[in-house]
N, C-alpha and C positions, 0 to 999 in steps of 0.2 A: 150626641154631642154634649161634653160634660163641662160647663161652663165655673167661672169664677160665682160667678152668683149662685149658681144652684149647690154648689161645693159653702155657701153661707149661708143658704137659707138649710142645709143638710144640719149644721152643726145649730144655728137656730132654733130651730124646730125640734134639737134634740134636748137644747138644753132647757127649752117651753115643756118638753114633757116631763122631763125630770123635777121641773120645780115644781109642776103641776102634784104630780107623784108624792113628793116630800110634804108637798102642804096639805093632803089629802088624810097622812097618817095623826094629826091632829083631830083630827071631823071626830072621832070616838070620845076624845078627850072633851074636848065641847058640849058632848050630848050629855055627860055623865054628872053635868053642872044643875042639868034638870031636875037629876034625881034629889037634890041635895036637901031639900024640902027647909026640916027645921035642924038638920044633922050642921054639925062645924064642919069647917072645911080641912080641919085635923081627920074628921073622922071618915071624910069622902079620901082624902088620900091613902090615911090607913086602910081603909077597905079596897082601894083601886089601882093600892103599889104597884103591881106587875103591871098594868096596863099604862102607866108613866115608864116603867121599866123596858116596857118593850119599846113605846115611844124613842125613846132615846138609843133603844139599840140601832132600830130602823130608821131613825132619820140620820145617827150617825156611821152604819154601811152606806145608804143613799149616799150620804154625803163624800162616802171616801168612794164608792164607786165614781161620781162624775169628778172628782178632782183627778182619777187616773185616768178619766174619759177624757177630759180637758188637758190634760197632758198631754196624752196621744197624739190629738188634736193638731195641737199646738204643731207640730212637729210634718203636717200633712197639709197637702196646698190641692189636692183635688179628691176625688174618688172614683169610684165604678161600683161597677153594678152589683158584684160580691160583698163588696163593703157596704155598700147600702141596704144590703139587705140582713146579713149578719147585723147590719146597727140598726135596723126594725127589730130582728130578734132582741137584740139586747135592750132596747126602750120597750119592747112587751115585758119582758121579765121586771122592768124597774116599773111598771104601770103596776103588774100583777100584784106587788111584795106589799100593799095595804091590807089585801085582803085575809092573804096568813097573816100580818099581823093581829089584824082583829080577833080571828081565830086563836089566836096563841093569847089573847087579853082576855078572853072570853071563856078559856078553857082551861088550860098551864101548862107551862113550859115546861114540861117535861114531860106530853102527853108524844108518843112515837108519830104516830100519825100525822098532828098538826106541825112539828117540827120537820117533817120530813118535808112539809109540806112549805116552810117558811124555809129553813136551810138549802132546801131544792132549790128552791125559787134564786137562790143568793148563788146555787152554783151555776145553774144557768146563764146569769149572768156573768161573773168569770168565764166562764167556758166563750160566753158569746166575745168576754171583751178581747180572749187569748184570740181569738177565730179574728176577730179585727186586726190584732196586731201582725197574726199572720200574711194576713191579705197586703198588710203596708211593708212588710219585708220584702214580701215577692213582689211588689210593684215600685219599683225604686222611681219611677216616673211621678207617682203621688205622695213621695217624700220631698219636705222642703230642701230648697240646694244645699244649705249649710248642715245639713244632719244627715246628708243622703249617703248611703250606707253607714250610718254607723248606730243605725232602731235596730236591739234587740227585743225580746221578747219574755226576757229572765221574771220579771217582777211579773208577768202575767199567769205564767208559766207556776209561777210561787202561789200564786193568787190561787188560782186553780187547784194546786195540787193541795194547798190546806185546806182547800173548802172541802174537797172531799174528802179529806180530814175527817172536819168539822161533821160533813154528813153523816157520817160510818157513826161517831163518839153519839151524835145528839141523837140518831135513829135504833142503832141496836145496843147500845150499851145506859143499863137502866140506870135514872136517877140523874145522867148526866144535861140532857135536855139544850136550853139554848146556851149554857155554861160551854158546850163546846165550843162555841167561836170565839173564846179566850185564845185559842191557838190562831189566828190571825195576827197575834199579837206580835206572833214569829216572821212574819213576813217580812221586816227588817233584818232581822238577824242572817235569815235563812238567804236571803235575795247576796247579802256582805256577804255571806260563807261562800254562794253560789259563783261569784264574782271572783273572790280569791280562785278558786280550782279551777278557774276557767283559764285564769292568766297563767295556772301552774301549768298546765296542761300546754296552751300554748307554747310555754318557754321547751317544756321538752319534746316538742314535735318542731323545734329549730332545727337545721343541720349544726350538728359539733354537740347538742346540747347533752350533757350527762357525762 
């Protein structure tokens, strides 16, 4: 039995991990305060660029991942047992992505390995959040009344297909590194373009249309 409350302590508790997660990729930044001895603090950032760099990438994917999670969300008044568990999946992957960060601060971002390893991590999650949104398509009973039928799936869909983009660019093609997920940037454009053919499409699958 899947209750009002367990359906709020689900979204609760996802959104405890995730802040947990974002405030976690700081902790590197903290430590490197230690080193600073008699050096300025010019010279600790000079030396630590990427790892501010990366900072900032990863706290702002974390950050646009839960605002698409919290959309979702929004839109969904219970769950089940698929979606609970695909939304474990996707809070492991947002737990995991300090860890390539580190690694990518620690090493460089243009190292194949540790990107695959941090970009992975990033697809993962698209993948897990497209898998959520599939599950609230096919269950229109755990769509709120006023949006029930009309959750697609487009911008997840978009999400997913640039991050493996993003994978292929940052993993086999040299020099390119975390500069791949500049193509995220398309996700707007591409989600608009996706939207117009969709409606084109429909108008000529009318009867009389053409």
């Amino acid at each position: 039995m899947h209750t009002e409350r367990g359906f709020d302590r689900l979204v609760n508790f996802s959104d405890a991990v995730v802040a947990i997660a974002i405030t976690l990729l700081i902790l590197p930044l903290v430590e490197t305060v230690t080193s600073l001895g008699d050096g300025t603090v010019e010279e600790l950032i000079s030396e630590d660029w990427s790892k501010f760099l990366v900072f900032v990438i990863s706290f702002a994917v974390i950050g646009r991942f839960w605002m698409a999670h919290h959309a979702m969300y929004e839109r969904v008044v219970g769950y089940n047992v698929p979606l609970l568990w695909v939304n474990l999946l996707w809070l492991l992957s947002i737990v995991f992505l300090p860890f390539p960060t580190e690694l990518i601060a620690a090493t460089s971002y243009e190292n194949p390995t540790t990107c695959a390893l941090y970009i992975g991590t990033m697809l993962v999650t698209s993948v897990a959040a497209l898998g959520q949104q599939q599950i609230i398509i096919r269950s229109p009973e755990l769509q709120a009344e006023q949006v029930r039928g009309t959750v697609d799936n487009l911008v997840a869909v978009v999400m997913a297909l640039l991050m493996v983009v993003a994978f292929v660019l940052g993993v086999f093609v040299p020099h390119v590194g975390l500069w791949a997920l500049l193509v995220l940037a398309l996700t707007g454009p591409v989600t608009a373009l996706g939207r117009r053919l969709r409606v084109r499409v429909g108008r000529a699958r009318r009867p009389g249309a053409g």
